[in-house]
C-alpha positions as CSV (number, residue, x, y, z in Angstrom):
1,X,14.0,-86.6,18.1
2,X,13.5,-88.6,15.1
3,X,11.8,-86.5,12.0
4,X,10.5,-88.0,8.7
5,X,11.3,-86.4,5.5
6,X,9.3,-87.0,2.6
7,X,11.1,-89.0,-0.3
8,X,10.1,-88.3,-4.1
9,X,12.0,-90.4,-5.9
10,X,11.1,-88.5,-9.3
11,X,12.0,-85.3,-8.0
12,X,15.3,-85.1,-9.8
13,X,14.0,-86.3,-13.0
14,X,11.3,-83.5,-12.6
15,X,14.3,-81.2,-12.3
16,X,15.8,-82.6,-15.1
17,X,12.8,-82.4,-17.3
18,X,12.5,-78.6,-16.0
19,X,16.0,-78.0,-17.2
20,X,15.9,-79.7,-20.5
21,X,12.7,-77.6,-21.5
22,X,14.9,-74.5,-20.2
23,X,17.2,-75.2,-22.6
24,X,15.0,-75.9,-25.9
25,X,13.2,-72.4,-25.1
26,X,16.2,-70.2,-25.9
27,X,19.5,-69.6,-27.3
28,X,21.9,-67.7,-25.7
29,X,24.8,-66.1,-27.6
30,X,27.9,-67.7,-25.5
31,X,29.9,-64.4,-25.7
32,X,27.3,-62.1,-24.1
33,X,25.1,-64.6,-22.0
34,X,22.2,-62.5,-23.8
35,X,19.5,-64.6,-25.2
36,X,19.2,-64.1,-28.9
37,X,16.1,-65.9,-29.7
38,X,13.1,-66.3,-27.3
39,X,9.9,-68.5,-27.6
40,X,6.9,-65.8,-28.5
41,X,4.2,-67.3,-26.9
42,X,0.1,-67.4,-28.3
43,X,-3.3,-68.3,-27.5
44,X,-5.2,-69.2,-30.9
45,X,-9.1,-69.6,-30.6
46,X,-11.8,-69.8,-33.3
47,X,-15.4,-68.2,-33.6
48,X,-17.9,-68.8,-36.0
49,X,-16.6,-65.5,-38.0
50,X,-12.9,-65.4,-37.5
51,X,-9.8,-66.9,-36.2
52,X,-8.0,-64.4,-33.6
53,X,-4.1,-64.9,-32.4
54,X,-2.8,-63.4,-29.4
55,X,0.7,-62.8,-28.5
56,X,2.4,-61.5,-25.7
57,X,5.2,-58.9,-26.7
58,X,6.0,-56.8,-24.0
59,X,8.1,-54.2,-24.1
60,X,8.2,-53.1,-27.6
61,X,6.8,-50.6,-30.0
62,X,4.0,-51.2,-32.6
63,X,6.8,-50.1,-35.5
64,X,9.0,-53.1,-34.2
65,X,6.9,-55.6,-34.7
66,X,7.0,-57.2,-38.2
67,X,3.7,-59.5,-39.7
68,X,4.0,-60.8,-42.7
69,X,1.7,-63.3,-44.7
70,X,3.3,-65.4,-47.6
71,X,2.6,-68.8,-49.1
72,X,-0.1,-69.2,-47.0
73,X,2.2,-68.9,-44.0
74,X,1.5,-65.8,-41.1
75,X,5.2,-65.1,-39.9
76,X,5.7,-62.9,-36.6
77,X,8.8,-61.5,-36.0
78,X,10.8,-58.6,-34.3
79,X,13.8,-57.8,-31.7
80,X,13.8,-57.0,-28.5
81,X,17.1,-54.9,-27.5
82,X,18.5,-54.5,-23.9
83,X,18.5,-50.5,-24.0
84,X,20.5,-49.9,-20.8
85,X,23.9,-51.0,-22.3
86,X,25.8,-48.4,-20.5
87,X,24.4,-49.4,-17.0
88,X,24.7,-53.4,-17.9
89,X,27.4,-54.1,-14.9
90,X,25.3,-52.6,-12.7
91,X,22.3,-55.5,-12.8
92,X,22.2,-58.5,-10.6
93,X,20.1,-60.4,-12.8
94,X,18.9,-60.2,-16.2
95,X,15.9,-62.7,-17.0
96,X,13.8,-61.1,-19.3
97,X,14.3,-62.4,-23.2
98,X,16.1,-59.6,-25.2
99,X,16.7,-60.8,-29.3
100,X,15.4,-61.7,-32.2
101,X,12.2,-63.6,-32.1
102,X,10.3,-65.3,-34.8
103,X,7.5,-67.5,-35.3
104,X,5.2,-68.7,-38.5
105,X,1.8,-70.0,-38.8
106,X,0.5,-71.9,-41.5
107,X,-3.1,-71.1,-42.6
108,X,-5.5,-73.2,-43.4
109,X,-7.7,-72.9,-46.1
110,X,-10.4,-71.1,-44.4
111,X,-8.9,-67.7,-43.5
112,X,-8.8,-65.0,-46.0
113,X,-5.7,-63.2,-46.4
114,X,-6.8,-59.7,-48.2
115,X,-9.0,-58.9,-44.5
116,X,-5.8,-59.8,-41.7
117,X,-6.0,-57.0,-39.2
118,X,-3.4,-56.3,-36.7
119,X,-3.6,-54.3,-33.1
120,X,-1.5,-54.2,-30.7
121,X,-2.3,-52.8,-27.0
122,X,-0.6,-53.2,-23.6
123,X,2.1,-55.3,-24.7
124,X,-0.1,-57.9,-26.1
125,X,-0.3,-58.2,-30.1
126,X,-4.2,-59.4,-31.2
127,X,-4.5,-60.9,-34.7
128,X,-7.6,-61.3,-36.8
129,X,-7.9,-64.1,-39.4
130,X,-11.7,-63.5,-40.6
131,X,-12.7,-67.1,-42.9
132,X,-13.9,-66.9,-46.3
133,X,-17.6,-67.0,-46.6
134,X,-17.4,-70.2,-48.2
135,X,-16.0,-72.2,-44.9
136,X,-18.9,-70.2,-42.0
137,X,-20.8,-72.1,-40.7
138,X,-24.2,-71.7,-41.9
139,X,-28.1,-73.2,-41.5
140,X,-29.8,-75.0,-44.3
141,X,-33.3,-74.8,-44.1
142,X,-35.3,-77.4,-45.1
143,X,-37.9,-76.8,-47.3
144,X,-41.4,-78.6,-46.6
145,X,-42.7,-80.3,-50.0
């Protein structure tokens, strides 16, 4: 008996895209096979009062998580270290991003610098960019003459 397969001819360029993208995400340190930078990935939204960042980080502690503001320019940064050294033969697979991670922000002229406030809860870091009073939004009335 006679079975059809279904043909996509774009499936190994799909798998090549895939792989290429793998690739541009991280850098592994040929000796060890450890990654030494990973991609810290955010959501950034904007209200009417403030600008707030969100970054997933889990995994770490608070006091290894490093935010600086210079130049108009928000840098994250930190490193995540593989703490079971002494046990490493004993995994099968390793695929969560140990290293150094980095990532900067430029700000725009809105946001006031002096007022940045930082948490971090449940592995996700939460970043608050209030905007100077001159760039709210606000409501003109119009005055009836």
């Amino acid at each position: 008996m006679s079975m059809l397969v279904h043909y996509d001819p774009f499936r190994t360029v799909r798998t090549l895209q895939n792989e290429i993208n793998r690739l541009f995400d991280r850098d592994l340190d040929e000796s060890s096979g450890m990654m030494t930078q990973w991609p810290l990935r955010v959501d950034i939204r904007e209200e009417p009062e403030q600008i707030v960042l969100q970054a997933d980080i889990p995994g770490m502690e608070q006091k290894d998580i490093k935010i600086h503001v210079e130049n108009n320019q928000l840098t994250i940064a930190g490193e995540r270290t593989f703490g079971d050294e002494k046990r490493r033969d004993t995994y099968h697979r390793i695929e969560r991003a140990y290293g150094f991670f980095s990532r900067t922000f430029q700000l725009g002229g809105q946001t006031n610098p002096e007022k940045i406030q930082a948490s971090y809860k449940n592995g996700v870091l939460e970043i608050i960019l209030p905007k100077r009073e001159e760039s709210k939004p606000r409501s003109i009335e119009i005055q009836v003459a």
